[in-house]
DRENTORKOL-3810 file (N, C-alpha, C; in nm, 4 decimals):
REM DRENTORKOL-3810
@n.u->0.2257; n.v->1.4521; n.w->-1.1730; ca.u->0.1923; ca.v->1.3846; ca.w->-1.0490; c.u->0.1702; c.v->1.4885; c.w->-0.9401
@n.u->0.2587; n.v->1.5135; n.w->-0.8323; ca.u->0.2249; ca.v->1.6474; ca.w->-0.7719; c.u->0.3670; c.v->1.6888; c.w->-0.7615
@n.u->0.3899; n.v->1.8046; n.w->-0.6600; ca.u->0.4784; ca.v->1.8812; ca.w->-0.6762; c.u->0.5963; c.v->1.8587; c.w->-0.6079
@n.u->0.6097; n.v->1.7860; n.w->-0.5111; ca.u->0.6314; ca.v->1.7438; ca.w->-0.4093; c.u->0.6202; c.v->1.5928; c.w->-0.3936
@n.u->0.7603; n.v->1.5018; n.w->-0.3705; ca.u->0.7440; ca.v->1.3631; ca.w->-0.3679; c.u->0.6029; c.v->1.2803; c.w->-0.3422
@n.u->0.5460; n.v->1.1737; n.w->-0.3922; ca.u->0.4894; ca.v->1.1058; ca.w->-0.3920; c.u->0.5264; c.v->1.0491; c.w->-0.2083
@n.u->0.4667; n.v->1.0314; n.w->-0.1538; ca.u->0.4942; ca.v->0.9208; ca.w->-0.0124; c.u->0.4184; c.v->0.8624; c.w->-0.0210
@n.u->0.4885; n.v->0.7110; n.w->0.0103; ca.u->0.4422; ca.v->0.5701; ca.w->0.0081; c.u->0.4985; c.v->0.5028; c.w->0.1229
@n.u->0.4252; n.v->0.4394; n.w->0.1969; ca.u->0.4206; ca.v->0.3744; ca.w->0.3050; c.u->0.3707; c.v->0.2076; c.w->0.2667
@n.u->0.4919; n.v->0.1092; n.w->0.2886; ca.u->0.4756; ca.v->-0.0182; ca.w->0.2610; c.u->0.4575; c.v->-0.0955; c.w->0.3462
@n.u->0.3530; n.v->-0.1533; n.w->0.4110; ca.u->0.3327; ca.v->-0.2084; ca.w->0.5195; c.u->0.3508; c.v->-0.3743; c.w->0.5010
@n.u->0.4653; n.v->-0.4668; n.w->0.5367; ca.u->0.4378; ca.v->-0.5852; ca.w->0.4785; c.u->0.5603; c.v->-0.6203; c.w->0.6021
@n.u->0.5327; n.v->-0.7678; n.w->0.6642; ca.u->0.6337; ca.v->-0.8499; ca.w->0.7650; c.u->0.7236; c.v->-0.8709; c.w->0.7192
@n.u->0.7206; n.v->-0.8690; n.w->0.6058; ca.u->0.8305; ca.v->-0.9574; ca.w->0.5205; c.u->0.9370; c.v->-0.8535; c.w->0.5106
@n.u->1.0594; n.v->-0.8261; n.w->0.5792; ca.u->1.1692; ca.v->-0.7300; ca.w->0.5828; c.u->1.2615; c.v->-0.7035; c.w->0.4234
@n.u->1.2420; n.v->-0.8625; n.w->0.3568; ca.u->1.3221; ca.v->-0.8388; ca.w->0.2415; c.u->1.2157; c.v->-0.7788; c.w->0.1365
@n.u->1.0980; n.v->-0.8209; n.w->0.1474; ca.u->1.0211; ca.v->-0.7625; ca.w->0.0566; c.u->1.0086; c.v->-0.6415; c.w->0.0655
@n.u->0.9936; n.v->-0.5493; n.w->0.1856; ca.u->0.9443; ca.v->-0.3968; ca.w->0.1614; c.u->1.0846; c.v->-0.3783; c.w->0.1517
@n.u->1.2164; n.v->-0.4111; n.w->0.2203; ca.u->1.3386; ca.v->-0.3213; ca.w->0.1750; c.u->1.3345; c.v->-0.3141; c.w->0.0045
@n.u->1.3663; n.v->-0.4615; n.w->-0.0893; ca.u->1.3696; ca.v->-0.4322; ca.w->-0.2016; c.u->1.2793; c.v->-0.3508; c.w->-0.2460
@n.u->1.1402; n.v->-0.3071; n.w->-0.2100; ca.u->1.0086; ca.v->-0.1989; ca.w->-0.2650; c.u->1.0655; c.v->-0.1292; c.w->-0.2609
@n.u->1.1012; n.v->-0.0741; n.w->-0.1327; ca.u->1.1612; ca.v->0.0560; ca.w->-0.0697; c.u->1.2853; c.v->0.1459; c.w->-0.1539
@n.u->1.3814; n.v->0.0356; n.w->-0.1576; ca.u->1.5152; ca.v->0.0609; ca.w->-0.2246; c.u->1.4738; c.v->0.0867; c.w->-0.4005
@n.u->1.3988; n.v->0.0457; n.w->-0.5124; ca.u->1.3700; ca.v->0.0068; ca.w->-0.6078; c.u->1.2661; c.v->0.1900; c.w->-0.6166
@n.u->1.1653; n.v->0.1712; n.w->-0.5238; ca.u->1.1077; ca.v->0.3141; ca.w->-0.5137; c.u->1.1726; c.v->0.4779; c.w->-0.4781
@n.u->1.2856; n.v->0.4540; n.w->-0.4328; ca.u->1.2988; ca.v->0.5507; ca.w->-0.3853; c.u->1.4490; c.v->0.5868; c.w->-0.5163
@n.u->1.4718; n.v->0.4930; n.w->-0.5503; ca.u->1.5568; ca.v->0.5464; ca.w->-0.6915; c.u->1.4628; c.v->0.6001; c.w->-0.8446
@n.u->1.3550; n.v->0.5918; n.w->-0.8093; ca.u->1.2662; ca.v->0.6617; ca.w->-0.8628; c.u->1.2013; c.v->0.7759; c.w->-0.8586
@n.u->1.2481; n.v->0.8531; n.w->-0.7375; ca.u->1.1985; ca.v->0.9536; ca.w->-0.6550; c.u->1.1104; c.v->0.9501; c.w->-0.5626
@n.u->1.0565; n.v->0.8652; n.w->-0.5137; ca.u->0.9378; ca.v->0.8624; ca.w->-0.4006; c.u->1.0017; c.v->0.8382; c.w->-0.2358
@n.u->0.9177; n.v->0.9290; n.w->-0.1846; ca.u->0.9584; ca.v->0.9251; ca.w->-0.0474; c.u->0.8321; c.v->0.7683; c.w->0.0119
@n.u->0.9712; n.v->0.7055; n.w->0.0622; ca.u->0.9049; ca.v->0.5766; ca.w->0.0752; c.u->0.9306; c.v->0.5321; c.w->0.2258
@n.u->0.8793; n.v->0.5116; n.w->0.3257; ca.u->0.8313; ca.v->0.4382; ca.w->0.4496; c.u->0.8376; c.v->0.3367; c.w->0.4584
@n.u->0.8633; n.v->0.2480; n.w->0.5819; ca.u->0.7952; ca.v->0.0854; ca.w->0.5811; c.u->0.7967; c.v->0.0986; c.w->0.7377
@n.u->0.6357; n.v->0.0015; n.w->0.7333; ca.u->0.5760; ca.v->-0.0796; ca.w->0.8512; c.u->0.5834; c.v->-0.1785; c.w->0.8597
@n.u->0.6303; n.v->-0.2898; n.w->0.9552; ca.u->0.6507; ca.v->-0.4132; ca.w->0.9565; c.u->0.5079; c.v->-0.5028; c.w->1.0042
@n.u->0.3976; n.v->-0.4076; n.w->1.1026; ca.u->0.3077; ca.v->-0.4284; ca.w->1.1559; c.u->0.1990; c.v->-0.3118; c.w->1.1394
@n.u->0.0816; n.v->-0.3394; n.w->1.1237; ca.u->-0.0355; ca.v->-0.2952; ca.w->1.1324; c.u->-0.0452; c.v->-0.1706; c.w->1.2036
@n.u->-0.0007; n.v->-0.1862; n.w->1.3084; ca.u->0.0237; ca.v->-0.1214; ca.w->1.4430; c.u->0.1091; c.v->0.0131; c.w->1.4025
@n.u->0.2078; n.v->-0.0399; n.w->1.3603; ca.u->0.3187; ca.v->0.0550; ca.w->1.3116; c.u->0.2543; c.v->0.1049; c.w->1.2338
@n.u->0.2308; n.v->0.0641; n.w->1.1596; ca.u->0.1732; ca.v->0.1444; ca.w->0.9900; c.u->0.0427; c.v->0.2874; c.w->1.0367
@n.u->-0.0142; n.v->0.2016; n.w->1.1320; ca.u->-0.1164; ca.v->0.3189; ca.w->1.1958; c.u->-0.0700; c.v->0.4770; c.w->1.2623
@n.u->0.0427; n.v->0.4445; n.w->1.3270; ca.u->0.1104; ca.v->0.5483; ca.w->1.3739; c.u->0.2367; c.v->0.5861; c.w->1.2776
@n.u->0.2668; n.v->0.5558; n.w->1.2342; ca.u->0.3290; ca.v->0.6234; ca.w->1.0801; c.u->0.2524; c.v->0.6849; c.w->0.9910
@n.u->0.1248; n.v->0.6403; n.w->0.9792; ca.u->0.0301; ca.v->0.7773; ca.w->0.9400; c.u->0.0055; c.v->0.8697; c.w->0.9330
@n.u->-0.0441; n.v->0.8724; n.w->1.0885; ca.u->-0.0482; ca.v->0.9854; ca.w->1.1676; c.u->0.0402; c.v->1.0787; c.w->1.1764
@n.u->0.1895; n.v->1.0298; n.w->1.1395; ca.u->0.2858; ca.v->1.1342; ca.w->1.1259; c.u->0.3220; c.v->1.1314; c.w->0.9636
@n.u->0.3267; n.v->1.1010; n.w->0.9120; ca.u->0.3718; ca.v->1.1198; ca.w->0.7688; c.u->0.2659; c.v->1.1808; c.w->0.6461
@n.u->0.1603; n.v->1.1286; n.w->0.6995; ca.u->0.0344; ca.v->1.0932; ca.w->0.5755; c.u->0.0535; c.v->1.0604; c.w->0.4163
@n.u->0.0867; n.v->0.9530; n.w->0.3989; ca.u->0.1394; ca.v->0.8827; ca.w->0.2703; c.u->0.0054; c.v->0.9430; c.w->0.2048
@n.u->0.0745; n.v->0.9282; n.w->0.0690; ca.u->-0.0396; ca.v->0.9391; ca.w->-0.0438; c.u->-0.1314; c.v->0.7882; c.w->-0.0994
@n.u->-0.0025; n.v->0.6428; n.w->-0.0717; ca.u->-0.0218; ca.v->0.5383; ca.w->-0.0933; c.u->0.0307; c.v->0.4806; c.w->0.0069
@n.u->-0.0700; n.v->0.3631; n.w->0.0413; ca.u->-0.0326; ca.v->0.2752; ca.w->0.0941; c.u->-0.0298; c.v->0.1428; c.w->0.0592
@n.u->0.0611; n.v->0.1152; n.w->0.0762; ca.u->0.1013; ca.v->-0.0689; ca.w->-0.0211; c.u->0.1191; c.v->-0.1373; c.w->0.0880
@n.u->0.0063; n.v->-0.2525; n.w->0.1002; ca.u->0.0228; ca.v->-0.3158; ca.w->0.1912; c.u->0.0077; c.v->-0.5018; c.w->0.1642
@n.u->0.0760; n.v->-0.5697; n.w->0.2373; ca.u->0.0324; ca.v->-0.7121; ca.w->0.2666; c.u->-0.1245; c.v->-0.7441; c.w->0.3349
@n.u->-0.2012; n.v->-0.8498; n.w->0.2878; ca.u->-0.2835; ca.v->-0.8577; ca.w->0.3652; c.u->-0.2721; c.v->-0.9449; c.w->0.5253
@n.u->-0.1887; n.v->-1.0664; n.w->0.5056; ca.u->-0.1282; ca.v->-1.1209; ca.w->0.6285; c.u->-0.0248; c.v->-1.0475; c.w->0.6809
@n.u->-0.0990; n.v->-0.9763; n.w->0.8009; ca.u->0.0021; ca.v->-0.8777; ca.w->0.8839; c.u->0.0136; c.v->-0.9689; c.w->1.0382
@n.u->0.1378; n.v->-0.9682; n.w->1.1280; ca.u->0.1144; ca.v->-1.0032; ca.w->1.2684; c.u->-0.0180; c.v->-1.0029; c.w->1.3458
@n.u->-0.0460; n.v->-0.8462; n.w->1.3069; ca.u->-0.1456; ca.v->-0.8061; ca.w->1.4309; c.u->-0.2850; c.v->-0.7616; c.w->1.3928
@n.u->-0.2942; n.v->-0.7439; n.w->1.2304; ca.u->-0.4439; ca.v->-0.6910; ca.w->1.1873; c.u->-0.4437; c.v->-0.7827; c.w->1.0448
@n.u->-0.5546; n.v->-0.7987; n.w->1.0450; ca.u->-0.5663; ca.v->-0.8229; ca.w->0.8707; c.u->-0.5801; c.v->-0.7041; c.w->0.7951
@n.u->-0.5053; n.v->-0.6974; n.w->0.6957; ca.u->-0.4604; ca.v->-0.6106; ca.w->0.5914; c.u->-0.6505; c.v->-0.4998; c.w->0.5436
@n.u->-0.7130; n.v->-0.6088; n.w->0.4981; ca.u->-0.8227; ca.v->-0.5560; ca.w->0.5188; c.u->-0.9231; c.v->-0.4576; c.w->0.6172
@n.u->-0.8686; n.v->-0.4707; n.w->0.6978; ca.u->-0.9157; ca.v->-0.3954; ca.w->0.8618; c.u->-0.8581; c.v->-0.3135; c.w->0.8329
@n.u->-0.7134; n.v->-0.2957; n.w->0.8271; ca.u->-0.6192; ca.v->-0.1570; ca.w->0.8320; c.u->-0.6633; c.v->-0.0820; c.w->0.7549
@n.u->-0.7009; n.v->-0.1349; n.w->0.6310; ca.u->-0.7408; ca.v->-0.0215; ca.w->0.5116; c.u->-0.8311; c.v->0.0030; c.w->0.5596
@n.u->-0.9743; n.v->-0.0515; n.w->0.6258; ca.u->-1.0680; ca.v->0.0109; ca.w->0.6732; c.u->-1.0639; c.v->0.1082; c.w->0.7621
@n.u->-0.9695; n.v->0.0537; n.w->0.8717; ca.u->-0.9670; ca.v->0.1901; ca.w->1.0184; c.u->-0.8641; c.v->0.3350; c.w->0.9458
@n.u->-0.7581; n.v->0.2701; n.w->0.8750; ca.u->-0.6923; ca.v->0.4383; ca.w->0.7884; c.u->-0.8102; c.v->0.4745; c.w->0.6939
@n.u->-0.8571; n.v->0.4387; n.w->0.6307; ca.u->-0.9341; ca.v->0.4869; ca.w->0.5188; c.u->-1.0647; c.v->0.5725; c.w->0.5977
@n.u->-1.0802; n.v->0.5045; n.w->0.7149; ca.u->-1.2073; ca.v->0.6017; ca.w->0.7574; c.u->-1.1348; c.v->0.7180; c.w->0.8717
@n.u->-1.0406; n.v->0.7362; n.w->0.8453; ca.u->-0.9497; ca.v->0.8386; ca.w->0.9166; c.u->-0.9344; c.v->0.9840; c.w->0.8167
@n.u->-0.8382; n.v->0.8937; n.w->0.7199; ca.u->-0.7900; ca.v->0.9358; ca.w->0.5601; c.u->-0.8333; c.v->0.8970; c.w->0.4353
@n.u->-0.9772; n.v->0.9740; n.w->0.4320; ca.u->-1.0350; ca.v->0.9214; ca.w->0.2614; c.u->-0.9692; c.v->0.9641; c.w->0.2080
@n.u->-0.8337; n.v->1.0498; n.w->0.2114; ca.u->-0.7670; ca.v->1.0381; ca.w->0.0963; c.u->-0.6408; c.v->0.9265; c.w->0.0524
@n.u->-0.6494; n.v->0.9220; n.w->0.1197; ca.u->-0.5317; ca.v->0.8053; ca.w->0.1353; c.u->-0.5815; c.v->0.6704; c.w->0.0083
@n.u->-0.4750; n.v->0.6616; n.w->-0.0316; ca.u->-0.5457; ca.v->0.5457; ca.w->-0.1753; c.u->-0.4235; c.v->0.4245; c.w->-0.1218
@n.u->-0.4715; n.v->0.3423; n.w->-0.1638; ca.u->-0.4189; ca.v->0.1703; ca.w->-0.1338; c.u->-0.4307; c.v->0.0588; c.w->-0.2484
@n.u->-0.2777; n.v->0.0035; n.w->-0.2079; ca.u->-0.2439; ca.v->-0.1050; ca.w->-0.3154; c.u->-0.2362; c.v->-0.2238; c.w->-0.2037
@n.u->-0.3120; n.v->-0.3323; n.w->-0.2822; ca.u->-0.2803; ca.v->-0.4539; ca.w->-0.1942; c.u->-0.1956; c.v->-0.5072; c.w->-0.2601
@n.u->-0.1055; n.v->-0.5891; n.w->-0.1336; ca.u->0.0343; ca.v->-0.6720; ca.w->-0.2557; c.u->-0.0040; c.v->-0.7717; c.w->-0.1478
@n.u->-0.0830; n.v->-0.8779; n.w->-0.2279; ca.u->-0.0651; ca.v->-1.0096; ca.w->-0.1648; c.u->-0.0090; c.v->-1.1412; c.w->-0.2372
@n.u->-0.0181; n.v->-1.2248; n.w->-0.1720; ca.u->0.0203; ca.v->-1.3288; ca.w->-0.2229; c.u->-0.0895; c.v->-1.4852; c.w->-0.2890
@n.u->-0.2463; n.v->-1.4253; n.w->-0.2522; ca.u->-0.3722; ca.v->-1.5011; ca.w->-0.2479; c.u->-0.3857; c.v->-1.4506; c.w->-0.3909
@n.u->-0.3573; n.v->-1.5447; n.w->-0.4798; ca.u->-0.3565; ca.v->-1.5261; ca.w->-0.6101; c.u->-0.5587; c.v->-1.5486; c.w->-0.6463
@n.u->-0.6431; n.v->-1.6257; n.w->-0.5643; ca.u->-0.7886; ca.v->-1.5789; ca.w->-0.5973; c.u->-0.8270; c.v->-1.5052; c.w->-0.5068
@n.u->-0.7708; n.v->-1.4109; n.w->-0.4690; ca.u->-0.8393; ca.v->-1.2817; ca.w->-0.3592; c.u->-0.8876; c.v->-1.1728; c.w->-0.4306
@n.u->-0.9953; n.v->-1.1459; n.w->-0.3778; ca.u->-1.1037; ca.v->-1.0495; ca.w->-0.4004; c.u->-1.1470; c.v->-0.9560; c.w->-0.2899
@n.u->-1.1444; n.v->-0.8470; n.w->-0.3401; ca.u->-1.1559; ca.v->-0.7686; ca.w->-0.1974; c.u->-1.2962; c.v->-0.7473; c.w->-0.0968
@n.u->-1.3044; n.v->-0.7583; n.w->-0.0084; ca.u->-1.4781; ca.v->-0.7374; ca.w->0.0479; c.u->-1.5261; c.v->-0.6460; c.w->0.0052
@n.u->-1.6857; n.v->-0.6348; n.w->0.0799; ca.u->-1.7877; ca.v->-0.5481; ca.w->-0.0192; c.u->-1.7605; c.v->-0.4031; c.w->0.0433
@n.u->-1.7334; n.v->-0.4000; n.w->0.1756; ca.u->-1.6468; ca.v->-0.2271; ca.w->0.2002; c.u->-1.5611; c.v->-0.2303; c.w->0.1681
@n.u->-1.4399; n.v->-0.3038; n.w->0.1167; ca.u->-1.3545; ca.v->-0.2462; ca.w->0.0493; c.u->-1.3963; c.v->-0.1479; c.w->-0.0816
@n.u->-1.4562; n.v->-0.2530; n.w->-0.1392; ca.u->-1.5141; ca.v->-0.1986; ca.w->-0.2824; c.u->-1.5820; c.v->-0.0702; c.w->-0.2630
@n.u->-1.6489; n.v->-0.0823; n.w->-0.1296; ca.u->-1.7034; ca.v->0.0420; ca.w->-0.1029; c.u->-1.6270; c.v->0.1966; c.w->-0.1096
@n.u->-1.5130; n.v->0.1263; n.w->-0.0422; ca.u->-1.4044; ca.v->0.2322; ca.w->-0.0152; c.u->-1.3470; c.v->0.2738; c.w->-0.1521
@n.u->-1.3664; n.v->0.1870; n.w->-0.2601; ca.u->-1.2955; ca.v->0.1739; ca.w->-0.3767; c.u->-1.1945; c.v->0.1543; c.w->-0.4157
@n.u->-1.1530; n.v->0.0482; n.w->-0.3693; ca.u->-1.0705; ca.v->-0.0121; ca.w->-0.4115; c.u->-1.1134; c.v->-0.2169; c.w->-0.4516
@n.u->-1.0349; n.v->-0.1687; n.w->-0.6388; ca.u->-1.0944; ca.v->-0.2854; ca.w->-0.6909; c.u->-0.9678; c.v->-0.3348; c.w->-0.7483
@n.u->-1.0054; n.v->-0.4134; n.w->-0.9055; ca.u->-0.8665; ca.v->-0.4874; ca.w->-0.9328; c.u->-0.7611; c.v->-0.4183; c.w->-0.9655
@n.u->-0.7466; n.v->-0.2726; n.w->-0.9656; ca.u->-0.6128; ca.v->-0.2010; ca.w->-0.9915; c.u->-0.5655; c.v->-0.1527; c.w->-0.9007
@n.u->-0.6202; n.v->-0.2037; n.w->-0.7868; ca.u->-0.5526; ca.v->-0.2042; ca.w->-0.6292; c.u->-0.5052; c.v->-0.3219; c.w->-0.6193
@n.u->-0.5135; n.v->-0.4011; n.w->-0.6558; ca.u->-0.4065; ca.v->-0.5601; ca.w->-0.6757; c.u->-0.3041; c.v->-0.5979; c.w->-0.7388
@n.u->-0.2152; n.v->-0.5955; n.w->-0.6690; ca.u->-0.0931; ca.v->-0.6592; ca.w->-0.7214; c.u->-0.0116; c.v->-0.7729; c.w->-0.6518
@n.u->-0.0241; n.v->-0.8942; n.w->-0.7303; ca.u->0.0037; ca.v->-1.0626; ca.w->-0.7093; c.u->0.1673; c.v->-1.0290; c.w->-0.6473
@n.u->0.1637; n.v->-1.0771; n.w->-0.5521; ca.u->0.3164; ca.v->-1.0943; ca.w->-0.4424; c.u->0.3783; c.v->-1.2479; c.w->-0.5468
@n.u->0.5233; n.v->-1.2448; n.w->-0.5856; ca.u->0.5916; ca.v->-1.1525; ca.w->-0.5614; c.u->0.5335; c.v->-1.0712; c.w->-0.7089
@n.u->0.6365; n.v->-0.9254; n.w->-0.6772; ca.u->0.5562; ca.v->-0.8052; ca.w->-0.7954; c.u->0.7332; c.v->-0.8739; c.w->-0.9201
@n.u->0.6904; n.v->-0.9490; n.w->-1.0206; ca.u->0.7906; ca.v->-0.9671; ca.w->-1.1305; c.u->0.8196; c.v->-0.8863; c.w->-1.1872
@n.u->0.7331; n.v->-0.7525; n.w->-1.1967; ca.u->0.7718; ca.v->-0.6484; ca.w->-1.2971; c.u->0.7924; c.v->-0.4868; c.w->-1.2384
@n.u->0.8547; n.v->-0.4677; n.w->-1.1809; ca.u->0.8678; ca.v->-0.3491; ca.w->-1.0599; c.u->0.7720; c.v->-0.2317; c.w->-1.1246
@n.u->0.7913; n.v->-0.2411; n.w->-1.3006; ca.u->0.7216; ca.v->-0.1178; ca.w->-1.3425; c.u->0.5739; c.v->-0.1528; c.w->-1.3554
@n.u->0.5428; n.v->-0.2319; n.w->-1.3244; ca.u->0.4179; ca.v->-0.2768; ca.w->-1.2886; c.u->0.3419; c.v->-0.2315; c.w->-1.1867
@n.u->0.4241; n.v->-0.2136; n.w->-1.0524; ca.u->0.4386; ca.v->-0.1128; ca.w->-0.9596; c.u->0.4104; c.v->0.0086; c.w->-0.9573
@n.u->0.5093; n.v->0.0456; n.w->-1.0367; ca.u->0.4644; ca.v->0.2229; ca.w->-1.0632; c.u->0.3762; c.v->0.2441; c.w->-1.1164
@n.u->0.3221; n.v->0.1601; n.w->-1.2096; ca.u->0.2232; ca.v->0.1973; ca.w->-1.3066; c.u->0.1205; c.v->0.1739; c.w->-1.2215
@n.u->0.0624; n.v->0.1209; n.w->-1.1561; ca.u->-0.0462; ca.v->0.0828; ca.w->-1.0274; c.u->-0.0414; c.v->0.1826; c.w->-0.9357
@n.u->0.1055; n.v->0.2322; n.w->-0.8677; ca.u->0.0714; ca.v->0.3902; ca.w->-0.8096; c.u->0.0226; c.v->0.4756; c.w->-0.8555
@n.u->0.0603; n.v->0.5122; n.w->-1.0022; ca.u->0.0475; ca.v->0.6435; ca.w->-1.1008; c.u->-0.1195; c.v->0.5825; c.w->-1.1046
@n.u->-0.1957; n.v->0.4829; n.w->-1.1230; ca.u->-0.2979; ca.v->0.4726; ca.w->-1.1633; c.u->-0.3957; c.v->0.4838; c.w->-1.0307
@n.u->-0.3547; n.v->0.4088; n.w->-0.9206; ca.u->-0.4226; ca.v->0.4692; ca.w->-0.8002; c.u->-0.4554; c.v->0.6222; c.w->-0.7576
@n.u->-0.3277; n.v->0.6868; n.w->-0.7750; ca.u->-0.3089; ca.v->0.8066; ca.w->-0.7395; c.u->-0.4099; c.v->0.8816; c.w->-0.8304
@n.u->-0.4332; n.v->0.8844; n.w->-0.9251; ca.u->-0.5479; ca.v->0.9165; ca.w->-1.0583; c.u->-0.6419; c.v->0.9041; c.w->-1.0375
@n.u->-0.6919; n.v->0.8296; n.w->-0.9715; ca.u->-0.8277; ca.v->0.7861; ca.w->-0.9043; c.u->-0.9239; c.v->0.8301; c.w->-0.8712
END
């Protein structure tokens, strides 16, 4: 992987959901973050620069989609997992652009945590 922790930044409202990510990831070794808001997640960027970002698409203040657009055209390196809960969601045509397709999806809630990792390790590959 690389040499140096993985950082992951989980952007999702839901407090119990990114703690359990958070807690579950970081006994794995990854240096792991959370944004509660869009907003936040933007300026946690800027100081951290995650390798991944795992995000909700229903955020307070942005749609999940936007965010990946305004970080991604900041940080093309930056790679992204959506964790939603819109079990027929499909990503728009700049997303796709950006590239990210169905192994950037993962159905909220995540039942199989190593399902998880295996979706980082495969993003990150990318």
């Amino acid at each position: 992987m690389h040499d140096k922790p993985v950082k992951i930044l989980i952007v999702d409202d839901d407090l119990a959901i990114s703690e359990s990510l958070k807690d579950f990831l970081i006994e794995i070794d990854y240096d792991v973050y959370t944004a509660a808001s869009a907003n936040e997640a933007i300026t946690l960027v800027d100081k951290i620069k995650p390798h991944v970002i795992l995000t909700d698409l229903s955020l307070p203040d942005i749609y999940g989609e936007k965010l990946i657009e305004d970080i991604a055209g900041k940080y093309p390196e930056i790679k992204f997992i959506i964790h939603t809960g819109k079990f027929d969601y499909s990503p728009s045509d700049r997303l796709k652009e950006l590239g990210i397709s169905k192994i950037n999806i993962l159905p909220k809630p995540i039942k199989d945590m190593f399902e998880l990792v295996n979706t980082i390790q495969a993003v990150i590959k990318k």
